[in-house]
C-alpha positions, 0 to 999 in steps of 0.5 A: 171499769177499774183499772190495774195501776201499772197500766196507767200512763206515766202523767196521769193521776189518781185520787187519794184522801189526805186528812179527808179530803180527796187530793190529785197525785201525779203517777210520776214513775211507774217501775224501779228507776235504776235497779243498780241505784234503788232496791228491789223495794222500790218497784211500783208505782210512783206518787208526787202529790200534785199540789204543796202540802205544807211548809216547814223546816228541812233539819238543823243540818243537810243529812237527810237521813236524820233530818227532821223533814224525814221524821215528819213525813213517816210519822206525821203525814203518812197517818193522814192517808186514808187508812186503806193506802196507809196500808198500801204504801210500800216500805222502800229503800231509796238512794240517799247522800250523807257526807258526801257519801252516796247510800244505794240499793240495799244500802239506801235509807227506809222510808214509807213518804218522801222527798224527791232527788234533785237527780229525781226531778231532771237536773245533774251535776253538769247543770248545776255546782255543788250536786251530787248523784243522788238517784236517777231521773223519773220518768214523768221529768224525762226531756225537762230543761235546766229551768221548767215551769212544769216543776212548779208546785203551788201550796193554797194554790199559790205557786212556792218554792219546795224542798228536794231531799238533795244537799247541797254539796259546798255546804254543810246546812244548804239543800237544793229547792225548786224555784216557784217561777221558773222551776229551776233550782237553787240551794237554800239553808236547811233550817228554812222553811219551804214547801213539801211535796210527798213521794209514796210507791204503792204495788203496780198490782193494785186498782184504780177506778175511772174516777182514780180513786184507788180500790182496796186491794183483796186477798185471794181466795183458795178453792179445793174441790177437796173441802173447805178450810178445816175439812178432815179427809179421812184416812189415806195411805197412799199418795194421792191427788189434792187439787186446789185454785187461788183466785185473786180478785184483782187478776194478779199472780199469786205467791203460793206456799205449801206446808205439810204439818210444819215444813214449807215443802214448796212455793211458787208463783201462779197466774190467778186462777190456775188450778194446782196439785198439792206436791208433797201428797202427790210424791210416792217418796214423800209420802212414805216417809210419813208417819202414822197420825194426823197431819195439816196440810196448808197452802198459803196464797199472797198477791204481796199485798194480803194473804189467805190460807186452806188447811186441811186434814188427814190421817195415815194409818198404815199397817202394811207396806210393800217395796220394790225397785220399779227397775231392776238392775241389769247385771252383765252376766249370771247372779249367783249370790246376793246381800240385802240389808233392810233398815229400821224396826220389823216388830217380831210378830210382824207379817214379813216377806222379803223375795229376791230375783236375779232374772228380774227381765223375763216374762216369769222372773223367778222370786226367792224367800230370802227373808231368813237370810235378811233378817240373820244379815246372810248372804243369799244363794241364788237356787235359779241358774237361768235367764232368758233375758239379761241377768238382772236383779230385783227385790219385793218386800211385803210387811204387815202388822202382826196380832200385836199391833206392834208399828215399824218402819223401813228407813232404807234399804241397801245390798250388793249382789254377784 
């Protein structure tokens, strides 16, 4: 049965391909180590390769940045990987020193494969002369002592001393190595050559099998009992419900995002499986403001690792519109006069309306045509005197297409009343 990676303890191992053949990686880490040191990027699940891959040179000088160690690792050893992880391991910004200058969180250097910190591996400033903070330390070398045989790491199966990414804080060409017999440390020059042991961060989300071979991770799926990708909905000229469900196949929450045509109107995070409703389609003002014509609509569903999509169509052919204020607005004693102006285009042709009440509380309120009055931009004069209820205004406005065909719009609506 696979497991989830997260899920796996701190000391455990996995199995990934390294030049094609299967090698032990030590989850030394699972998380971010300290999110005032490490970037977000750095959230995961944390891999020390088990054995020494190689020996080579660290650099010409102790900046790791631009060292030559750095360059191998991203553009030699990570097309090794197997190419379904190659595609898994994160991009991570990691803590890094240059000239005695410590550059953290956002600030810390790029990298896909990597050396481990002195700091990374259990010692600090008060074990040893010459260190400098350079991260914090993973939680598989929690409790390790100055001088650790578990540090040790063999190359062809004989024990040898490797490189940290650390510098050596006296010296401009020296960088802290881990010793092959005690699993001490100590600091040798940097044009040297000495073991490599490869870092990589994979997602927390992705699974591992019982035998610890990584499973490649799916995209989710989008179901909608609407259709399926690219069906045409007809036509709707009223809001109305769009149902669908994104599944990821590895049972992780999914980022959601929302289009109508090209606007991202919303995006959420939603545990897989939960059925949603398209917002944007669902919303009356939304809705309205949208004009005649064809429209995509397209939800986006990512586990931070793939992604898929469902598109779908619609058209919107209104020829008529009706508007009214679903409260009417209480007035603390009789109206008598009011002004309505309504916004946008009303084809001359078009089968307009515009009533108007000022006792819109009572079981019979009393409306009047003010649709000259609106459209010479007049002030309207009640004809009604009586409430039984509070006095209170409201309008209902009906607009349909004249034998023209000529369209319009309402863009707003605003008056006064007294």
């Amino acid at each position: 049965m696979a497991s989830i990676l997260s899920a796996l303890s701190v000391g455990s191992t996995i199995s990934l391909k390294v030049d094609g053949t299967a090698q032990e990686f030590i989850i030394v880490h699972q998380g971010n180590p300290d999110s005032t040191l490490y970037d977000a990027s750095c959230d995961g699940t944390w891999l020390m390769m088990k054995d020494l891959h190689t020996k080579r040179l660290w650099g010409s000088s102790n900046k790791y940045g631009a060292s030559g160690i750095h360059t191998w690792l991203n553009e030699n050893f990570l097309p090794l990987l197997d190419s379904t992880v190659q595609a898994q391991v994160k991009t991570v910004k990691i803590p890094y020193l240059e000239d005695a200058v410590l550059h953290s969180a956002a600030d810390g250097l790029e990298t896909r494969i990597f050396l481990l910190s002195a700091y990374e591996l259990g010692w600090t400033s008060e074990d040893k002369t010459g260190m400098t903070a350079d991260g914090k330390c993973l939680k598989y070398f929690e409790g390790f002592s100055t001088a650790d045989t578990r540090r040790i790491a063999s190359l062809n199966g004989t024990p040898t001393w490797y490189w940290t990414r650390s510098p050596y804080a006296e010296e401009s060409k020296s960088v802290w190595i881990v010793s092959s017999t005690s699993g001490d440390c100590t600091y040798r020059e940097a044009s040297s050559s000495y073991g490599i042991r490869p870092i990589l961060i994979l997602p927390s989300s992705l699974l591992v099998d019982d035998s610890g071979n990584l499973q490649p991770n799916t995209a989710p799926t989008i179901t909608s009992p609407s259709g399926t990708n690219g069906t045409n909905l007809g036509i709707r000229n009223a809001p109305f419900v769009l149902e669908y469900t994104a599944t990821d196949p590895e049972g992780a929450d999914v980022t959601l995002t929302e289009q109508l045509d090209t606007q991202t109107t919303r995006t959420l995070t939603a545990a897989s499986g939960a059925p949603q409703h398209f917002g944007a389609v669902n919303d009356s003002k939304t809705f309205l403001q949208l004009a005649n014509g064809s429209h995509t609509l397209k939800v986006t569903a990512s586990d931070g690792m793939a992604s898929s999509s469902l598109s779908l169509l619609f058209t919107r052919a209104a020829t008529s519109a009706s508007l009214t204020m679903v409260q009417p607005i209480v007035a603390s004693s009789p109206i008598s006069v009011a002004a309505l102006t309504v916004g946008g285009t009303i084809p001359a042709d078009a089968d307009y309306r515009v009533e108007v009440t000022n006792n819109a509380l009572d079981p019979e309120p009393v409306w009047q045509d003010a649709t000259a009055a609106v459209r010479e931009g007049h002030n309207i004069l009640f004809d009604n005197k009586d409430a039984e209820k509070s006095p209170a205004f409201n309008f209902r406005i009906q607009v349909a297409r004249g034998t023209s065909g000529t369209g319009g719009f309402i863009s707003s609506i605003t008056g006064a009343f007294q």
